[in-house]
N, C-alpha and C positions, 0 to 999 in steps of 0.2 A: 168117294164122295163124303165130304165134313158138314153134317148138317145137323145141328140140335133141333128136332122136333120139338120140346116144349118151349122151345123160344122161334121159331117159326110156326109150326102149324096154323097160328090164324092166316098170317100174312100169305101164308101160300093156298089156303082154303075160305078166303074171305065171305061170307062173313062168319060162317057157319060151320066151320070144320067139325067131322068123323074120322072115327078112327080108321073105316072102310076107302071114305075118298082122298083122307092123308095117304093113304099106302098105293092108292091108283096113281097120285102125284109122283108118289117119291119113286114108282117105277117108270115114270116120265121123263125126271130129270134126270135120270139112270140112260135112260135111252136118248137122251140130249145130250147127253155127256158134260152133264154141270158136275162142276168140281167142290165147288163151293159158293155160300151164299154171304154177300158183304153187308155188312151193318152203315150203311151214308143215307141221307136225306133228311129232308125237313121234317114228311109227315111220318107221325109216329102212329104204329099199330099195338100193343100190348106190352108198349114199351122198347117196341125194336124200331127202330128209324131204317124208311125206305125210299128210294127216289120220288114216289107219287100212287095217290092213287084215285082212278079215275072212276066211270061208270060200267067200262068192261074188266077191269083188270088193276092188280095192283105191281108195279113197277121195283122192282129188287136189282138192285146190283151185282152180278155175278161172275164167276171165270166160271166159262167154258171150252171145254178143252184147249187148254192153257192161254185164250184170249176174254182179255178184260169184257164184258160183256152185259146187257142189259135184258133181265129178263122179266116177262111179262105175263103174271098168270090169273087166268079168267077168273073172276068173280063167282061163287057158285049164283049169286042171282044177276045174273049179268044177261041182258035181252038175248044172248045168241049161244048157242051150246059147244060151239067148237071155233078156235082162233084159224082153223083153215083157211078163211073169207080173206083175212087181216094178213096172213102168210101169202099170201096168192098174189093181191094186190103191192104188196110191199115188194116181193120178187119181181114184179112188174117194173115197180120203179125204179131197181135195182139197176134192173139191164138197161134203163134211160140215165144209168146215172147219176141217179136221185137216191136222196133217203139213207138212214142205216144198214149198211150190210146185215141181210138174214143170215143168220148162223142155223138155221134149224126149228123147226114147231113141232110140236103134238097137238092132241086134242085141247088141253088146258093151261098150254105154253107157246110161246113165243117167246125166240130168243135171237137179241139184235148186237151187232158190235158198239160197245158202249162209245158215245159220242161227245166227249169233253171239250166245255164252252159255255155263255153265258147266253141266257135268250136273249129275242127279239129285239124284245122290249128292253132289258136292258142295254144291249149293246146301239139301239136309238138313244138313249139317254148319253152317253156315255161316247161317242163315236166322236173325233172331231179333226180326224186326215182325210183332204177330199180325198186322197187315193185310196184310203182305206175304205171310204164312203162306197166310192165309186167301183172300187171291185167287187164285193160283197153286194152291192145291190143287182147289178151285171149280173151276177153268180146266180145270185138270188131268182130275178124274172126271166134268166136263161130256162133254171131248172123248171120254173110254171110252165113255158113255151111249149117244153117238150112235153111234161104230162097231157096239155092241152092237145097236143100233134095228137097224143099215143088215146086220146078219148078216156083218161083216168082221172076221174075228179077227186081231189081230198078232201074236198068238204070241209075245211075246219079253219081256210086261210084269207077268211073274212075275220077272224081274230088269230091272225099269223104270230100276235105277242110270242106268246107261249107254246108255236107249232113248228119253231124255227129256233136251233140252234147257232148261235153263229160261232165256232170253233176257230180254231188256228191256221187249220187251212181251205177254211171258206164255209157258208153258209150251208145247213145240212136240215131238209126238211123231214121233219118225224109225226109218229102217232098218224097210222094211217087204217085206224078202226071204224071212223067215218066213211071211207073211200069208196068210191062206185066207176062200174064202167059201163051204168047205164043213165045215168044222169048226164047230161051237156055240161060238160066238161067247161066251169070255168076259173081257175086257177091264177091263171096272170090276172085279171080282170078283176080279185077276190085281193091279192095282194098286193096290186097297186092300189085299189082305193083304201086298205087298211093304210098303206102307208101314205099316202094323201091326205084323207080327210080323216081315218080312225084315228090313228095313232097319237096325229098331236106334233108332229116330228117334221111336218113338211118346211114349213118356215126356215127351219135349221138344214134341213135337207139338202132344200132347193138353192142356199145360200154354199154349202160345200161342194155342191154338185155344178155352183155356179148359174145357175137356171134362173134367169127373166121371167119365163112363163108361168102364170097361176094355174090353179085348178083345174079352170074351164077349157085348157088347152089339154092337159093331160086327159081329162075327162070327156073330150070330143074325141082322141084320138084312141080311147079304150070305146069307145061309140063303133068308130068304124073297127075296130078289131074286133067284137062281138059280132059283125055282118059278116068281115071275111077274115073268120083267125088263121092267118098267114102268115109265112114268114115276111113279107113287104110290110104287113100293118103291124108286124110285133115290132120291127125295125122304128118304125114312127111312133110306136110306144117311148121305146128308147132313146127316142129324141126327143120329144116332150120332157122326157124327165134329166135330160142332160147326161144321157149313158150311152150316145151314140158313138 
């Protein structure tokens, strides 16, 4: 394991690093089997640029045992003391199909198979082959559907911009620190009205997807999918939006 403590330590003990809870870390990603940590992203920490960082965790680029990898470490003042919660629900998603491959957590880690692609939101802006439209969205309220089935809410895909990667080989939903499996689960219902009415993007949408229908049609037919979230009513989702 190659890792310069005076040029990580904050990023990996945010905000607040010890020299006590540096060495609890460093024998974490020892039992993680991280190899190394990579210097990419926007936001910068003490001068080292890292993928992100949020209100539990700050987001580092790394190999783990020898896959490219995204790792995630808790915040010391972060509402929750262990990423177990975050580990649990994301293996959930896994086995649906959904989300980043887990590679493995501790208490103060989380570490996911790195996800290369451009978000949401960019990739709306920028989109403009209905077949490309149209698989990628498919892909997309496939993957809600099922969360929905499995009773796992992600909580965070009423602002789907930035909670969705759309990669090379299809739309990949992330950051599932939000997530619960005791909230009513709503998911497709969170994503389609981001992409309806949030985002901005419908107009455009509805025109590669070839879709007639406004609004008030997509938005009766997420009506009757909140009564009975079925597979018949998800079907009728998908028809409203021109992805049947």
């Amino acid at each position: 394991m190659r890792i310069d403590l005076a040029k990580w330590g904050r990023a990996l003990c945010y905000p607040r690093p010890s020299e006590a809870e540096l060495q609890a870390r460093l024998r974490q990603l020892e039992e993680l089997g991280v190899e190394e940590l990579v210097e990419r992203g926007r936001v910068v920490i003490d001068g080292v640029r890292v993928l992100g960082k949020g209100c539990v965790g700050i987001v580092i680029e790394a190999v783990v045992k020898g896959v490219r990898a995204v790792l995630k470490a808790r915040r010391i003042d972060a509402d929750r003391d262990s990423m177990k919660h975050e580990a649990k629900l994301l293996s959930l998603a896994n086995q649906l199909g959904v989300g980043p491959r887990l590679l493995g957590y501790t208490k103060d880690f989380l570490a996911m198979e790195l996800v290369e692609g451009g978000l949401l939101v960019e990739w709306l802006s920028e989109v403009s082959k209905p077949s490309e439209a149209r698989s990628v969205l498919a892909s997309l309220l496939t993957q809600c559907f099922k969360l929905d089935a499995a009773g796992l809410d992600h909580g965070e895909l009423s602002r789907a911009g930035r909670h969705v990667i759309v990669s090379p080989s299809g739309p990949v939903i992330v950051d599932f620190e939000s997530a619960s499996l005791t909230r009513r689960p709503r998911n497709l219902t969170a994503i389609t009205q981001y992409l309806v009415v949030r985002s901005g993007a419908w107009p455009k949408l509805a025109k590669l997807l070839g879709v007639e229908a406004g609004r008030v049609e997509v938005i009766e037919a997420l009506r009757q999918y909140k009564q009975s979230p079925d597979e018949a009513e998800f079907r009728k989702v998908l028809g409203a939006l021109g992805l049947a």
